[in-house]
PLY file of the C-alpha trace (Angstrom):
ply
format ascii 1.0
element vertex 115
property float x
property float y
property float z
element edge 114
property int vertex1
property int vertex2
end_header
60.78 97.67 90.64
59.87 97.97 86.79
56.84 100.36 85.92
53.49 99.60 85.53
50.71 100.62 84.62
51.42 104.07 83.12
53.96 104.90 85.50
57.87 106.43 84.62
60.87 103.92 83.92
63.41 104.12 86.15
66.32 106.76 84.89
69.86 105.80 85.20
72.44 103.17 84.62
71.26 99.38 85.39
74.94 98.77 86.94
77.84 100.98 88.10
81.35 100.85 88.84
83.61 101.90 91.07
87.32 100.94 92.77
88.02 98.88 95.28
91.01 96.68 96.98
93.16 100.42 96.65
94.64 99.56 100.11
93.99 96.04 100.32
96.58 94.15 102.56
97.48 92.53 98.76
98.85 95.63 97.40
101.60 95.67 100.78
102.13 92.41 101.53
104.92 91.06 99.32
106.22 93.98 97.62
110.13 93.99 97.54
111.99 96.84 96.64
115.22 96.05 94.45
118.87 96.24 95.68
121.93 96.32 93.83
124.85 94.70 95.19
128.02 96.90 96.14
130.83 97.39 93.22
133.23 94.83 92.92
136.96 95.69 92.80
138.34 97.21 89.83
140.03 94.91 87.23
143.57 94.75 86.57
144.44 97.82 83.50
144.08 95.79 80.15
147.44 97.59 79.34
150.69 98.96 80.74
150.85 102.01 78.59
149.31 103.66 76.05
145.70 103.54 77.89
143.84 100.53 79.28
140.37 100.07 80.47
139.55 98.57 83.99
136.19 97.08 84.56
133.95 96.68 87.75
130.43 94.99 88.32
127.47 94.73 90.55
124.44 92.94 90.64
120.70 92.98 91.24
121.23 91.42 94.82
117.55 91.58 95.79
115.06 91.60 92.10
112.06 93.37 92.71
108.78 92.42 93.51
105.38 92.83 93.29
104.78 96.87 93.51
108.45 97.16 94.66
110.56 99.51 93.45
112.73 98.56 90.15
116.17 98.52 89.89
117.81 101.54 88.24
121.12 102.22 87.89
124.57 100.63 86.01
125.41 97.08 86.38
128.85 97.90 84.87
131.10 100.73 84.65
134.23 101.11 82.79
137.70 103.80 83.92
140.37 104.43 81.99
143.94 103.86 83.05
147.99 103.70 82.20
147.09 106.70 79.70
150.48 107.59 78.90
151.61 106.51 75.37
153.46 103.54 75.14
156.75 104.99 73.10
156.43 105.23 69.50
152.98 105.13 69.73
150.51 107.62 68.30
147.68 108.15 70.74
143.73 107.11 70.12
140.85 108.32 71.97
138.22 105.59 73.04
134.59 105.77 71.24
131.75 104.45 72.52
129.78 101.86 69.82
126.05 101.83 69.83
123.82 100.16 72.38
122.95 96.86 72.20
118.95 95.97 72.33
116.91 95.81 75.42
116.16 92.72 77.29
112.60 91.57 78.07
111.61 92.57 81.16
111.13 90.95 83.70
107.37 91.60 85.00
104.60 91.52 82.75
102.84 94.28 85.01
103.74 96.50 88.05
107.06 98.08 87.34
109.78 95.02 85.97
113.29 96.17 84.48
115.23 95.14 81.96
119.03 96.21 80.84
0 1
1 2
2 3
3 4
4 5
5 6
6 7
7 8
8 9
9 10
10 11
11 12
12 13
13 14
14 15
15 16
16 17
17 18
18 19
19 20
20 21
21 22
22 23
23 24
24 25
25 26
26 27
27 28
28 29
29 30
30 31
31 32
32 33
33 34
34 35
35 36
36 37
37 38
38 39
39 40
40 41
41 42
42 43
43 44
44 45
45 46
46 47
47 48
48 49
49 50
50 51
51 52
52 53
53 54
54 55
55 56
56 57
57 58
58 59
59 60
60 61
61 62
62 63
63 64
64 65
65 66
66 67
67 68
68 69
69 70
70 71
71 72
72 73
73 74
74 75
75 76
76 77
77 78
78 79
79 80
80 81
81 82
82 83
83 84
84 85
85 86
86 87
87 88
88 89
89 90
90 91
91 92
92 93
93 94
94 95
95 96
96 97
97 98
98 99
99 100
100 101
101 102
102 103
103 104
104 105
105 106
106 107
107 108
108 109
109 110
110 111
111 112
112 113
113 114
């Protein structure tokens, strides 16, 4: 009730805040953790001799969702192999180039992923 005649105003905030929902069935229901698939079989040695690479892959087998957990980890992984020089050859040690950019991710909120 407002004042009158004489009396105090009220002291204190006309509207308040505060958080709700925290444990809402909403914040559960639906979240999927991500899973990576199991590596695939290593790829034949690019070369006989004087060092090859061999290649194996996985893949986001279950994406994430919701407020489930993101995937982390390598998609792709890379051995050497046949190291021995191929004869007359003078050996070469791999380098790694730079990183190519991000991709978007793939959430706008709650914990997406991108590679």
């Amino acid at each position: 009730e407002y004042a009158k005649r004489g009396g105090l105003p009220c002291a204190g905030s006309t509207m308040d805040v505060e958080p709700c929902n925290l444990d809402a069935d909403a914040c559960t229901i639906g979240n999927v953790d991500c899973v990576l698939s199991d590596w695939l079989q290593w790829t034949p040695c690019s070369a006989t001799c004087g060092g090859g690479e061999q290649h194996s892959t996985r893949r986001v087998a279950v994406p994430s969702r919701g407020r489930g957990k993101p995937c982390s980890g390598a998609l792709h992984k890379v051995k050497s192999c046949n190291e021995d020089p191929c004869p007359g050859d003078n050996p070469t040690d791999c380098t790694w180039g730079p990183w190519s950019a991000w991709s978007a991710c793939t959430e706008q909120c709650g914990g997406g992923q991108h590679r």
